[in-house]
VEXPA-153357 format. One record per residue: residue number from 1; x, y, z of N, C-alpha, C in turn. Coordinates in Angstrom, 1 decimal, m for minus. Layout:
! residues N
ATOM|NUM|X|Y|Z|X|Y|Z|X|Y|Z
...
! end
This chain:
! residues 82
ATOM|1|239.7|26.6|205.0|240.9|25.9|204.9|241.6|26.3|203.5
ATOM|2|242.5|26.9|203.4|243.3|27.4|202.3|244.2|25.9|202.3
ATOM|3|243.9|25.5|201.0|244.6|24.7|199.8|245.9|25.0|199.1
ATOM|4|246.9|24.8|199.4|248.2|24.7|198.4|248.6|23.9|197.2
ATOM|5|248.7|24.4|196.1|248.9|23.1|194.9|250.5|23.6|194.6
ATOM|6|251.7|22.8|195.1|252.9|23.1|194.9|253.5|22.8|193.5
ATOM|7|252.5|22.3|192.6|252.8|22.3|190.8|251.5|23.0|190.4
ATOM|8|250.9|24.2|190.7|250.3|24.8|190.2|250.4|25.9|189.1
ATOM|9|250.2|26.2|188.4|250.9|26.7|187.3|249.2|28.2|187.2
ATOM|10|249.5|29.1|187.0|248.4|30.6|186.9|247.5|29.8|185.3
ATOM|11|246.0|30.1|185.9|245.3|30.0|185.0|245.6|30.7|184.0
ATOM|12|244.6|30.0|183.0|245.3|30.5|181.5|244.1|31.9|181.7
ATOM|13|244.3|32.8|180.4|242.6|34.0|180.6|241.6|33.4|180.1
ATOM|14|242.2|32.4|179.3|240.1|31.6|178.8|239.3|31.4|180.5
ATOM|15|240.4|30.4|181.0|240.0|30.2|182.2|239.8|31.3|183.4
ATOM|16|240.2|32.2|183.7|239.9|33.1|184.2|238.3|34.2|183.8
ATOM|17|238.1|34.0|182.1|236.8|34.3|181.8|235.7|33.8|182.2
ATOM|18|236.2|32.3|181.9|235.2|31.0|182.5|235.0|31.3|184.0
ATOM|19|236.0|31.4|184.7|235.7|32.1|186.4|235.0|33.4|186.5
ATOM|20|235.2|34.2|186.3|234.2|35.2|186.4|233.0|35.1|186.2
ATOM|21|232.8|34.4|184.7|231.2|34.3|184.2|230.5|33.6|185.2
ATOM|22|231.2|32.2|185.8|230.2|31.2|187.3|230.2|32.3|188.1
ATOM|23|231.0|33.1|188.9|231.1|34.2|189.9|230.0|34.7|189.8
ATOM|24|229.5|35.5|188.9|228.5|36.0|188.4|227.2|35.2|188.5
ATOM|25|227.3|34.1|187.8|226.4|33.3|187.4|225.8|32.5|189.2
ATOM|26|226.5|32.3|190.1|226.5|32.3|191.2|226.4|33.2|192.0
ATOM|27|226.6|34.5|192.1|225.9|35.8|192.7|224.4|35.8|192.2
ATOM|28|224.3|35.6|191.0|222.7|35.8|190.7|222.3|34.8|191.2
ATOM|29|222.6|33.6|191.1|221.6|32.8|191.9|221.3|32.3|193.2
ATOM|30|222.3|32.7|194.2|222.0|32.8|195.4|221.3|33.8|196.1
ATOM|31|221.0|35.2|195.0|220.5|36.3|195.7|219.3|36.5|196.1
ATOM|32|218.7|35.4|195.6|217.2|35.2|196.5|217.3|34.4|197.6
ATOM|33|218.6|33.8|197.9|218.5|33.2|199.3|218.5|31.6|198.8
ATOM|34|218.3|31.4|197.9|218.1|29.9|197.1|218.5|29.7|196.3
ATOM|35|218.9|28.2|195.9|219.3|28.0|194.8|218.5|26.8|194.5
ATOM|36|217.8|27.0|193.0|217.2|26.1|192.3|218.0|24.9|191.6
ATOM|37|217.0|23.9|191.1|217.6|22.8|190.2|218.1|23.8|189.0
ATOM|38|217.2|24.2|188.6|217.5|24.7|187.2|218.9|26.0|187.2
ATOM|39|219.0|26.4|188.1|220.1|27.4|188.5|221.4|26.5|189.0
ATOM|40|221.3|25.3|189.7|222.4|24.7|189.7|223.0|23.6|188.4
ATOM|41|221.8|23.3|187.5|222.2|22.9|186.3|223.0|24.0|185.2
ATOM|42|222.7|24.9|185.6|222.8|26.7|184.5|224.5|26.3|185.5
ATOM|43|224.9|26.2|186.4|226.1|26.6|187.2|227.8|25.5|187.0
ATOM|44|226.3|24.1|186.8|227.3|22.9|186.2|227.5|22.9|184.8
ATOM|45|226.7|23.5|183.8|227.0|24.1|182.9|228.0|24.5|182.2
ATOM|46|228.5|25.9|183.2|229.2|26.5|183.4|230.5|25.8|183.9
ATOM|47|230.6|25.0|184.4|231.4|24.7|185.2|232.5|23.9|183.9
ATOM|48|231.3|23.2|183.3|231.8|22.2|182.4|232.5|22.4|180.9
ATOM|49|231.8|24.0|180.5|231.8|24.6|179.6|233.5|24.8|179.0
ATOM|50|234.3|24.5|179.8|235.8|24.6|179.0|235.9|23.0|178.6
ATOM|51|235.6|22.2|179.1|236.0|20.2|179.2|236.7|19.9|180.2
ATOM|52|236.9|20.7|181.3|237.5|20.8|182.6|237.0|21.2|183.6
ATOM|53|237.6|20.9|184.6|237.1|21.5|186.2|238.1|21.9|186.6
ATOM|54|238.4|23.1|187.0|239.5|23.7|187.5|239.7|23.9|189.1
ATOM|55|240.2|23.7|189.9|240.1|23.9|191.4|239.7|25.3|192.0
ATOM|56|239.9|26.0|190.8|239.1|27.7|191.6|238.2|27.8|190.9
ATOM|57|237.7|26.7|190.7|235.6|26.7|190.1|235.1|26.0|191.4
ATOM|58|235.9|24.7|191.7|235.5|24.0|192.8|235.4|25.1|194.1
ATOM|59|236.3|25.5|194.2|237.0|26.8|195.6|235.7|27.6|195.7
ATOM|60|235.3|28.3|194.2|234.2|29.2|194.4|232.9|29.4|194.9
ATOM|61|232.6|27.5|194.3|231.3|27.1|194.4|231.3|26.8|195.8
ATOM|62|232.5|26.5|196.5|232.6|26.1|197.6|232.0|27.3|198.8
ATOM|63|232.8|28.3|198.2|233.0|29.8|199.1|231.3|30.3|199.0
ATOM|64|231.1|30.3|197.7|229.2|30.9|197.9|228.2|30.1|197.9
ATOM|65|228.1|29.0|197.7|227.8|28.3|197.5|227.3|27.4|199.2
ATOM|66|228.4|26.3|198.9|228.5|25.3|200.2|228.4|25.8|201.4
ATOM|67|229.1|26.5|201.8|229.4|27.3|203.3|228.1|27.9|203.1
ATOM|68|227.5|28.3|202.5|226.5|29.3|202.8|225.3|28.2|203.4
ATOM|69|225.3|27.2|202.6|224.0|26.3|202.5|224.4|25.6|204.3
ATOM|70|226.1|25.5|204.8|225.7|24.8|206.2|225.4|26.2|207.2
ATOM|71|225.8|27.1|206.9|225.4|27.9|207.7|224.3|28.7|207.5
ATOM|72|223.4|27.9|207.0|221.7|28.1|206.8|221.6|29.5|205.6
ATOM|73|222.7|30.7|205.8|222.5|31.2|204.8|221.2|31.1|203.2
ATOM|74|222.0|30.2|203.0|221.5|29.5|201.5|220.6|28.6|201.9
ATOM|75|219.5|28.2|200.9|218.5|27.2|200.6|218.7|26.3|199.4
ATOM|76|218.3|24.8|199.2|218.3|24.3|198.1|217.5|23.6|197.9
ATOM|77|216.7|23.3|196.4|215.7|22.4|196.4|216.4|21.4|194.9
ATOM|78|217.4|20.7|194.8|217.5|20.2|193.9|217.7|18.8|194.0
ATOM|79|218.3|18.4|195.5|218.4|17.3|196.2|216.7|16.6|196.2
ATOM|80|216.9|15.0|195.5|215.9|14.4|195.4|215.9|13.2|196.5
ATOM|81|215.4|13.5|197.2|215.4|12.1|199.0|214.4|10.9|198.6
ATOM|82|213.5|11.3|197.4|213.0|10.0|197.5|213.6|8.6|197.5
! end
């Protein structure tokens, strides 16, 4: 589902660095097929590391991230069910 923000204004380049570094920081860590606690704490991190959350941090985590984990893709062990 593509999202429209009709007062969206182009990321600034801090923010665009901040996007790449997760990109990255999220290719590495799904590339074993899993994502760890300690790699999704390293990712929220990241995420948090400007004092914002931007919608194309959310989008990204979304794209490699989420979709991957319902379509079995991806693994996760950071969810605690006790």
């Amino acid at each position: 589902m593509k999202i429209v923000r009709a007062n969206s204004n182009p990321i600034s380049e801090k923010d665009q660095k901040i996007l790449e570094k997760l990109k990255g920081l999220i290719e590495r860590s799904v590339a074993d097929g899993r994502v760890s606690k300690d790699e999704m704490e390293s990712i929220k991190t990241c995420i948090n590391s400007n004092g914002k959350i931007i919608p194309q941090e959310i989008e990204l985590c979304q794209k490699l991230i989420w979709d991957k984990i319902q379509t079995g893709e991806l693994t996760y062990d950071w969810a605690d069910f006790s």
